[in-house]
ZAVO-902129 format. One line per field, with one value per residue (C-alpha): y, x, z; residue in three letters. Coordinates in Angstrom, 2 decimals, decimal comma, padded with zeros to 5 digits. Example, Ala and Ser with C-alpha at 12.3 -4.5 7.8 and 13.67 -1.06 7.14 Angstrom:
<recs>
v: -004,50 | -001,06
u: 012,30 | 013,67
w: 007,80 | 007,14
residuo: ALA | SER
</recs>
This chain:
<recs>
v: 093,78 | 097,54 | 097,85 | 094,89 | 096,56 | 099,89 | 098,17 | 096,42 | 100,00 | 101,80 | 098,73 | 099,05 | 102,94 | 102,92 | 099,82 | 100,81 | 104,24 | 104,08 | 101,85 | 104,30 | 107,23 | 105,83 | 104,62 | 107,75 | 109,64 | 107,03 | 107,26 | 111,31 | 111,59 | 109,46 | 106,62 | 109,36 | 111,20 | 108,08 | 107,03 | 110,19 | 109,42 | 105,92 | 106,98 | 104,77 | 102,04 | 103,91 | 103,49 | 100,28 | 100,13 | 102,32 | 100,12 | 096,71 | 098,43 | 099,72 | 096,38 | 093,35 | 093,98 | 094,28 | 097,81 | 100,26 | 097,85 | 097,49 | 101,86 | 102,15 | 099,42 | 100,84 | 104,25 | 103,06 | 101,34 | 104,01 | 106,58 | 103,97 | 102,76 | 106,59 | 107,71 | 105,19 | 106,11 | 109,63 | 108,35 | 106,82 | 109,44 | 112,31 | 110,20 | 109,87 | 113,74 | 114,67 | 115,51 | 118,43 | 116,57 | 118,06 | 121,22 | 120,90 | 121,56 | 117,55 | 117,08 | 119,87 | 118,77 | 115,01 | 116,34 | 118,28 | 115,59 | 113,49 | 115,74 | 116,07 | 112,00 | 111,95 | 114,53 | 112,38 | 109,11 | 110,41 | 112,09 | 108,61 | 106,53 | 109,05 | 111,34 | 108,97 | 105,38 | 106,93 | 108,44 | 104,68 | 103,08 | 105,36 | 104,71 | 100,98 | 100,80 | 103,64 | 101,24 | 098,05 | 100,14 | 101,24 | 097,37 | 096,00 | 098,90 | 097,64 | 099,89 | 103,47 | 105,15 | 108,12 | 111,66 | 112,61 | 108,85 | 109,50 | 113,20 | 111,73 | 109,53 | 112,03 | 114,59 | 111,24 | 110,62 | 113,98 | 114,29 | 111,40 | 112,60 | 116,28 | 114,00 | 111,66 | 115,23 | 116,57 | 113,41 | 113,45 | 116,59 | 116,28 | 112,92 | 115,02 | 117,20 | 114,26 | 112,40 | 115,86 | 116,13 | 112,40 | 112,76 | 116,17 | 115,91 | 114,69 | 117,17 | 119,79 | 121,90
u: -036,58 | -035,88 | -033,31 | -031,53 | -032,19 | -030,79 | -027,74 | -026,70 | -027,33 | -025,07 | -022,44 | -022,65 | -022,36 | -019,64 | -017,63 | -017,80 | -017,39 | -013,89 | -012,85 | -013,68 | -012,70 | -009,34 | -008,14 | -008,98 | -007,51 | -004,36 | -004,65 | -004,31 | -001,86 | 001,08 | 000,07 | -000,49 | 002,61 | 005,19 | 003,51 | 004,84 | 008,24 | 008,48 | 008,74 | 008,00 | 007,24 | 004,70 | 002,04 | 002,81 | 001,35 | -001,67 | -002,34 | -001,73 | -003,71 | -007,08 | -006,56 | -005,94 | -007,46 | -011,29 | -009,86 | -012,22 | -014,82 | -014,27 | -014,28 | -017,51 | -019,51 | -018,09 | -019,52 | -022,40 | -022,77 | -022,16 | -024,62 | -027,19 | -027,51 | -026,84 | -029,88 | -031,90 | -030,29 | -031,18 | -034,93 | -035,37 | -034,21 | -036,33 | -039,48 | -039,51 | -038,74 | -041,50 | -039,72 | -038,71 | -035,51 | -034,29 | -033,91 | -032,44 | -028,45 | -028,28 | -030,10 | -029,02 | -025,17 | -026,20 | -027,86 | -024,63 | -022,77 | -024,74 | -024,80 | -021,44 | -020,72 | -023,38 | -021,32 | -017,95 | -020,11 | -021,24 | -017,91 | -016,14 | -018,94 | -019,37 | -016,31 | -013,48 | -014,48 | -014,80 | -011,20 | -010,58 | -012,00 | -010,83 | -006,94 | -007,60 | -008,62 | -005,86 | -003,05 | -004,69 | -004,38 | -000,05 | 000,29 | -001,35 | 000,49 | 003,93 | 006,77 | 007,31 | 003,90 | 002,96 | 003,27 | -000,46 | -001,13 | 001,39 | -000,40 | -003,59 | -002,63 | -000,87 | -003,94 | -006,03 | -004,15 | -003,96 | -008,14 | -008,13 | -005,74 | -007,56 | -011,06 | -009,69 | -008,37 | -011,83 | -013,51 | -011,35 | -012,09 | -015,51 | -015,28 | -012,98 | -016,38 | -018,50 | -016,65 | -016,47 | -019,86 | -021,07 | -018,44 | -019,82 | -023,48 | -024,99 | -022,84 | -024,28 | -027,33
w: 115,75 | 115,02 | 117,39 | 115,47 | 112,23 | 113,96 | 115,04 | 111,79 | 109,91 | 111,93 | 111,79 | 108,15 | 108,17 | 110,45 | 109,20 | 105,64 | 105,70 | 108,18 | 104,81 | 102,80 | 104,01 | 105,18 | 102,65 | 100,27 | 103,08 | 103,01 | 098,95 | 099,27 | 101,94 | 101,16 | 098,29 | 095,26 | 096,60 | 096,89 | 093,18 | 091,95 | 092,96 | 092,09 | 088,63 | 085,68 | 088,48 | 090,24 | 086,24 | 086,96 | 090,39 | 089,46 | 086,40 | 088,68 | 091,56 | 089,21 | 086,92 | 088,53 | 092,14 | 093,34 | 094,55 | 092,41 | 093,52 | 097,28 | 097,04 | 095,31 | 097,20 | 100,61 | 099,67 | 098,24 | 101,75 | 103,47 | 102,03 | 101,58 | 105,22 | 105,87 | 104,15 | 106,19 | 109,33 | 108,21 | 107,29 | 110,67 | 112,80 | 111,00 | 111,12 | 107,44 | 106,92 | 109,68 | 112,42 | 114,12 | 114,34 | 111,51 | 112,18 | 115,51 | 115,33 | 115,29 | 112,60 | 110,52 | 111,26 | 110,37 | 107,17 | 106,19 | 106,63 | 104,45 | 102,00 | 101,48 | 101,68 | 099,01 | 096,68 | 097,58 | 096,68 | 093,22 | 092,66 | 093,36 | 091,70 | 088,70 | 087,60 | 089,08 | 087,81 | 084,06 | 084,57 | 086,00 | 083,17 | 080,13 | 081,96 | 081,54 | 078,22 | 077,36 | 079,12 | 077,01 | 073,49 | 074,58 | 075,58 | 072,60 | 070,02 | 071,59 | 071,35 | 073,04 | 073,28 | 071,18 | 073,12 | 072,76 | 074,31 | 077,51 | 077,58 | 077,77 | 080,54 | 082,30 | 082,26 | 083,23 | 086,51 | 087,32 | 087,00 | 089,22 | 091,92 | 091,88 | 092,00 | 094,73 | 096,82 | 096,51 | 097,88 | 100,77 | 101,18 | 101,65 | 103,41 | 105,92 | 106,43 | 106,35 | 109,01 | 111,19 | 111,19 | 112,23 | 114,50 | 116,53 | 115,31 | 118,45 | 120,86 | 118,90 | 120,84
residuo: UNK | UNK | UNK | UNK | UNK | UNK | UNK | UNK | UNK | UNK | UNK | UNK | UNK | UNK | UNK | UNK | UNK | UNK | UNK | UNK | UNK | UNK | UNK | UNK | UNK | UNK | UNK | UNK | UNK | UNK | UNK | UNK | UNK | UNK | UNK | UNK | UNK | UNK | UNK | UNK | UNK | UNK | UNK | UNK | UNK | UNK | UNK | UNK | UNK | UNK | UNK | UNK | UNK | UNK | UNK | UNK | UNK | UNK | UNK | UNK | UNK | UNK | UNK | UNK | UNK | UNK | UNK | UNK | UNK | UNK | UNK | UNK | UNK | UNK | UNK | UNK | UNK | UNK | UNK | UNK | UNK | UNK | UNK | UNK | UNK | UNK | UNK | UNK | UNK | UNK | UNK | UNK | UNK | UNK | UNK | UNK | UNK | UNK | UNK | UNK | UNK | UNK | UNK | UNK | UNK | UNK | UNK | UNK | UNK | UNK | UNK | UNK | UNK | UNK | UNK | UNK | UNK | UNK | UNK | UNK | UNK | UNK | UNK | UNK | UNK | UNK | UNK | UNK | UNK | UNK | UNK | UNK | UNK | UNK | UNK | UNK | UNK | UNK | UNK | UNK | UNK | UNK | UNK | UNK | UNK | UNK | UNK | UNK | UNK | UNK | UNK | UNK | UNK | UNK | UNK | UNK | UNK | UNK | UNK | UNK | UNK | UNK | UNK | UNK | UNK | UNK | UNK | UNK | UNK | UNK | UNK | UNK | UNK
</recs>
């Protein structure tokens, strides 16, 4: 029965954290940049994207997936914190990459979905004003997407670690 358990933890790990990290990787890499030269039609594909899809959704439950069934990888392979596991090279490179999916996690789940939020309820007020918007509204919004691409940069960043690390931690001696 624990190998079952086992297997279905690291299926979850691995299944939702290549989601997540690829597609923040994708978002980074070439959707942000072709949204900032649509134009005027690239808002309208942010505001479609975080509005009217599950998107924000599917990204936080995948990392909450991830580091969850991470933690309890984690918890099982250190003997509940007992082991001298953890301070071999594998568990020390496992731990760092936890560490820093955990920081991405509450960076995505935390900073990003206010920025997410506050944009949705700013885009609600401009439609429901009519009319151009006023400058300090399209500054806001501006400064709002750009704390979102700088937050989304940073989680990829450490989701780049983070992926390194599961990736070489048990090659590491």
């Amino acid at each position: 029965m624990l190998m079952v358990y086992l297997i279905v933890l690291r299926l979850l790990h691995i299944v939702a954290g290549v989601f997540w990290a690829g597609t923040t990787f994708f978002m980074v890499s070439f959707m942000y940049p072709a949204i900032g030269l649509a134009g005027p039609g690239g808002q309208d594909y942010v505001r479609a994207l975080s509005q009217r899809t599950r998107f924000s959704a599917a990204m936080s439950a995948t990392g909450l997936v991830t580091v969850l069934a991470g933690i309890l990888l984690y918890l099982h392979d250190s003997a509940y914190f007992r082991s001298n596991w953890m301070r071999s090279s594998t568990g020390i490179t496992f731990a760092i990459g936890g560490v820093t999916g955990i920081v991405a996690a509450y960076i995505g789940l935390v900073i990003s979905r206010a920025v997410i939020v506050r944009l949705g309820a700013l885009g609600k007020e401009l439609q429901a004003a009519g009319g151009p918007p006023p400058p300090e509204k399209l500054a806001e919004a501006e400064a709002l997407q750009a704390r979102l691409m700088a937050s989304t940069r940073w989680i990829a960043i450490l989701l780049g670690v983070t992926v390194l690390a599961m990736a070489v931690a048990r090659y590491i001696h």
